[in-house]
LUMDRENVO-567273 format. One record per residue (C-alpha): residue number from 1; residue in three letters; chain; x, y, z. Coordinates in nm, 4 decimals. Layout:
<sites>
     k     r   c          x          y          z
   NUM   ALA   A          X          Y          Z
...
</sites>
This chain:
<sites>
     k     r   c          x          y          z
     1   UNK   A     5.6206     2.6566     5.7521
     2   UNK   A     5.8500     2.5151     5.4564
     3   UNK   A     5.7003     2.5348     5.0982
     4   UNK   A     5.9664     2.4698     4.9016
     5   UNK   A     6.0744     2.0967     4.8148
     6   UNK   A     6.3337     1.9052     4.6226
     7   UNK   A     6.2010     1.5828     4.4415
     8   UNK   A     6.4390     1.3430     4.3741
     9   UNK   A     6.4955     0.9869     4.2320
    10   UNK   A     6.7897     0.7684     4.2944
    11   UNK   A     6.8848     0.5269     3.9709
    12   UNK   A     7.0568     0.2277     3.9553
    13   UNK   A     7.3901     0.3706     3.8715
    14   UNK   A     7.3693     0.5764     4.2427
    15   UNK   A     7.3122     0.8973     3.9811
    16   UNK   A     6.9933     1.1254     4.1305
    17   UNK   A     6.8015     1.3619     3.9207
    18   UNK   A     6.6153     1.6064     4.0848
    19   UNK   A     6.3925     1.9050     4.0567
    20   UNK   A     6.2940     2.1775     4.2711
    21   UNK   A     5.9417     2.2891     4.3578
    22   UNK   A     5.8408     2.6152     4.4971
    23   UNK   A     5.4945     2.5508     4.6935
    24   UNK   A     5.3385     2.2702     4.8815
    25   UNK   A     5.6710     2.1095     4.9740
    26   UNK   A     5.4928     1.9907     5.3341
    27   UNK   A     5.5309     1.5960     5.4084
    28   UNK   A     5.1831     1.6001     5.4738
    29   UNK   A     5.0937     1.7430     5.1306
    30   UNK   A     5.3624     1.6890     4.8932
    31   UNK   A     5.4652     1.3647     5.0656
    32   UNK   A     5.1249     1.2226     5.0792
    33   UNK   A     5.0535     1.3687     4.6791
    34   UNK   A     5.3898     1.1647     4.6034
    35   UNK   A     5.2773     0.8634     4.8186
    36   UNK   A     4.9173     0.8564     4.7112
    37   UNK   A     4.9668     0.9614     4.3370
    38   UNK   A     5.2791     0.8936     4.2033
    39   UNK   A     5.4161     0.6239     4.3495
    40   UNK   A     5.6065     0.4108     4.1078
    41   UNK   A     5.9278     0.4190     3.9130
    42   UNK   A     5.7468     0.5631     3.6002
    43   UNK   A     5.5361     0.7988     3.7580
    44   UNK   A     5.8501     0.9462     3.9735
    45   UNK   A     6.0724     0.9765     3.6113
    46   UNK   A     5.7426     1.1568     3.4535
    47   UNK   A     5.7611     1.3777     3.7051
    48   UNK   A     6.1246     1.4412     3.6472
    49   UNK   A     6.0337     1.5057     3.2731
    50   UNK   A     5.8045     1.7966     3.3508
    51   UNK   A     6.1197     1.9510     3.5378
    52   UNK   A     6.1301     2.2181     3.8013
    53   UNK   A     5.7571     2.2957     3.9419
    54   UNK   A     5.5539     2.5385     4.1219
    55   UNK   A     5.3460     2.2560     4.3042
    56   UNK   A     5.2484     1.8514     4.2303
    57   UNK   A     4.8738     1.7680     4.1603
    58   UNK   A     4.7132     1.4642     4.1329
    59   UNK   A     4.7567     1.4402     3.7631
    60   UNK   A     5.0478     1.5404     3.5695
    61   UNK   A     4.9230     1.7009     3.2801
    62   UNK   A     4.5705     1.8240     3.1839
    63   UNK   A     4.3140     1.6133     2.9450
    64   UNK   A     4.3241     1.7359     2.5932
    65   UNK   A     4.1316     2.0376     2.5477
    66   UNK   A     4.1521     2.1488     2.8939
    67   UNK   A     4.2508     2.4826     3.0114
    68   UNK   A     4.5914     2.4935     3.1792
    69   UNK   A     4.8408     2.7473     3.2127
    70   UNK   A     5.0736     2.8985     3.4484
    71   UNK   A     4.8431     3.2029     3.4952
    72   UNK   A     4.4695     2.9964     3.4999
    73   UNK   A     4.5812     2.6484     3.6098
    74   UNK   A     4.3444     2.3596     3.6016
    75   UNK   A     4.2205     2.2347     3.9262
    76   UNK   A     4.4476     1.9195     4.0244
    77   UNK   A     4.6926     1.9556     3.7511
    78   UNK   A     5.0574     1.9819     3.7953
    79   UNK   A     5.1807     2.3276     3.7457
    80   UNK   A     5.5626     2.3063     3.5824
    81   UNK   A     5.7658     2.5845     3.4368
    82   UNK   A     5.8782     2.5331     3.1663
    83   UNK   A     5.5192     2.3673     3.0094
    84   UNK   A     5.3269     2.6006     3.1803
    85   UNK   A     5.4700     2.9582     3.1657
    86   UNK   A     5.7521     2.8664     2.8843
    87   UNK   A     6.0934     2.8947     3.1317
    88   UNK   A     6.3895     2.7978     3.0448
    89   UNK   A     6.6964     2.6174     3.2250
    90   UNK   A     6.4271     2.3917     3.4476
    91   UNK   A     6.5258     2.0870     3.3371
    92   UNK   A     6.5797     1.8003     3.6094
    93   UNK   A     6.9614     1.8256     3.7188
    94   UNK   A     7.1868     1.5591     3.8021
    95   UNK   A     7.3972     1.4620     4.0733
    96   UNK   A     7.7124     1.2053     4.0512
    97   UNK   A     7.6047     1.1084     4.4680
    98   UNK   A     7.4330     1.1033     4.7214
    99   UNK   A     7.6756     1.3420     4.9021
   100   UNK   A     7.6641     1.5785     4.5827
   101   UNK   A     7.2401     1.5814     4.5898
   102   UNK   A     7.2727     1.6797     4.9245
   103   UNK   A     7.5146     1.9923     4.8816
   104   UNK   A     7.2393     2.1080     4.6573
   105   UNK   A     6.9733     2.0678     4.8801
   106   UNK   A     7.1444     2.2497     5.1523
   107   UNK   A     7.1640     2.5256     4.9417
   108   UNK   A     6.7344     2.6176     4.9957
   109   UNK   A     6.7521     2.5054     5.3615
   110   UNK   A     6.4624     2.5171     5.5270
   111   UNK   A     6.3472     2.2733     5.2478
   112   UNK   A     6.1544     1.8987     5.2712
   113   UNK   A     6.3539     1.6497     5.0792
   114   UNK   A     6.1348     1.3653     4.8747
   115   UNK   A     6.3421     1.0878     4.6878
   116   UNK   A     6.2000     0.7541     4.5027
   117   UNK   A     6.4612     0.4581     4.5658
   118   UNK   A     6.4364     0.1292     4.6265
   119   UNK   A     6.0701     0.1200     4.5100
   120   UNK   A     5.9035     0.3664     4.8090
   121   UNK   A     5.9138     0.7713     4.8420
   122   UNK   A     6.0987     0.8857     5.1134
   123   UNK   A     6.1865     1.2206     5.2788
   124   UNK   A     6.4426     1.4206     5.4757
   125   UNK   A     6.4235     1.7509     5.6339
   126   UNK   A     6.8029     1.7969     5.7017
   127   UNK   A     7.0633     1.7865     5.3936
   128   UNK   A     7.2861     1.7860     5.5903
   129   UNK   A     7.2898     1.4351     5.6709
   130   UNK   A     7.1664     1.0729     5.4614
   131   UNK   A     6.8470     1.0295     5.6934
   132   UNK   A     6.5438     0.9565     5.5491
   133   UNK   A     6.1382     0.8464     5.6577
   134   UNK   A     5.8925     0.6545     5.4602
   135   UNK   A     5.6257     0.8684     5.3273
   136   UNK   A     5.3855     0.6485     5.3882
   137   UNK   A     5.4707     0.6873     5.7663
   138   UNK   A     5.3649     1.0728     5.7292
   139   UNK   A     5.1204     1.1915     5.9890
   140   UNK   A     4.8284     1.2428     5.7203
</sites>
């Protein structure tokens, strides 16, 4: 079963910026985390911001004072590496094109493909080719 995800979001320019993540990459989890959690414009770019991840949670960061590393992390908190275990070179990348996103995500293949445009989270399993599925329409 794929883990491993790219999470995208198209701008206005036709730019994407995009980070990977290494676990729970499944439409039916990351999809419906993305869908169910983080489904605006501003909660997409924070995302972006935390660069690449090992997996989504419901909240982006911890409250202050709670425990959360990359070693003991809190229970529904978004695990990210550079934040969490102090990696460099994880900042979100970007891509001139569609086309150009793509390429990259062919490069992890089998991977699950999540990008916010036009207002709505969508996904692909195929890089190969510019065909994408609501995430809301995920079997959950």
């Amino acid at each position: 079963m794929q883990n491993h995800s790219v999470i995208g979001v198209e701008m206005a320019n036709g730019t994407i910026e995009a980070i990977y993540c290494s676990k729970f990459g499944q439409p039916e989890a990351l999809g419906h985390m993305l869908h169910t959690h983080h489904n605006s414009l501003l909660a997409a770019s924070q995302i972006l911001g935390l660069g690449d991840l090992s997996y989504l949670g419901e909240k982006l960061s911890p409250e202050q004072g709670q425990s959360h590393d990359f070693e003991n992390p809190a229970v529904g908190i978004t695990v990210a590496y550079k934040r969490d275990k102090g990696e460099t070179g994880t900042e979100a990348k970007v891509f001139e094109n569609m086309n150009e996103f793509l390429f990259y995500c062919d490069l992890f293949r089998p991977i699950n493909i999540f990008l916010f445009r036009n207002g709505s989270w969508f996904y692909s399993e195929n890089p190969s080719k510019d065909d994408w599925n609501h995430c809301f329409s995920i079997d959950m």
